[in-house]
N, C-alpha and C positions, 0 to 999 in steps of 0.2 A: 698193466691194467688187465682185469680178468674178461675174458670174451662178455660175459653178460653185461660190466661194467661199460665195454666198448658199443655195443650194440645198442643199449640206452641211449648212448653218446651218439654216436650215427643216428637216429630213429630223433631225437632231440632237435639234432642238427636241422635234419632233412625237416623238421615243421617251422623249424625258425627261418629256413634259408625259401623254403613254400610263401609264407606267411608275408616274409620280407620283400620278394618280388611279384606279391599281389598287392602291396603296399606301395610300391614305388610305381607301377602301372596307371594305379588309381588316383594318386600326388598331383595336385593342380600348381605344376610348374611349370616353364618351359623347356621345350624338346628338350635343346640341349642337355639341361641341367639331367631329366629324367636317361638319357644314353649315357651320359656320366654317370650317375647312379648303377643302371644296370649293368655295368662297365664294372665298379666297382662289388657289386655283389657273382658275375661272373667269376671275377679273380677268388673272392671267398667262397666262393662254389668250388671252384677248382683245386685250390687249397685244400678245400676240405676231405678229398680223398691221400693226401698223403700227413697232416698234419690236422685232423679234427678239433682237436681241445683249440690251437691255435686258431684256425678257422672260427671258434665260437664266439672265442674273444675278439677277432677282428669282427664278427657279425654285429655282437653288443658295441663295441665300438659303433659302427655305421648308424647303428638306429637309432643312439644317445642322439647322433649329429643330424639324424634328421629327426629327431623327436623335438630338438632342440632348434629349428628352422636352421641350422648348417649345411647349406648345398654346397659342392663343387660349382666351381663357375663354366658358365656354356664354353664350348670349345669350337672355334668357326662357326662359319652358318648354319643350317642342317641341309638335309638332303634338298631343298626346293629352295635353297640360297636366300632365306628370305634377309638375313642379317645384312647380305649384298646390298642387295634392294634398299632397306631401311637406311646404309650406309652413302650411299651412293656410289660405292665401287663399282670398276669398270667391270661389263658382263648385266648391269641391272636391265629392268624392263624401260627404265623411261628413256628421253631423249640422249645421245650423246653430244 
């Protein structure tokens, strides 16, 4: 690919991968779901410095899936253990 053609491509990137994680910030989901998201846009971030074109299509990828309400599902509690709590594993606020 010719330098001008890459630089496009990088400069394309970097507003879709912007765009993307002002998008997923703003997503009335929960926590979890949104750290898995950003999870997932990190890795195509990172990507995108050795394998761009690749990275673009994994980005289009992402955003079909959440265009299309496709979340990853929460992973644990979050940081303030609330899934504990709702659950009533051991560590919650109420009575043991």
């Amino acid at each position: 690919m010719d330098s001008d053609g890459q630089l496009e491509l990088y400069d394309r990137l970097a507003a879709r991968l912007k765009e993307a994680h002002t998008r997923v910030r703003t997503l009335q989901v929960p926590e979890g779901v949104r750290v898995a998201l950003t999870r997932k846009l990190l890795v195509v971030t990172a990507a995108s410095k050795h394998d761009p074109a690749g990275a673009e299509r994994r980005l289009a990828r992402l955003m079909t899936d959440i265009d299309e309400g496709r979340f990853p599902a929460e992973r644990g509690g979050g940081r303030d253990g609330q899934r504990r709590r709702e659950t009533g594993a051991a560590g919650s606020d109420g009575p043991s």
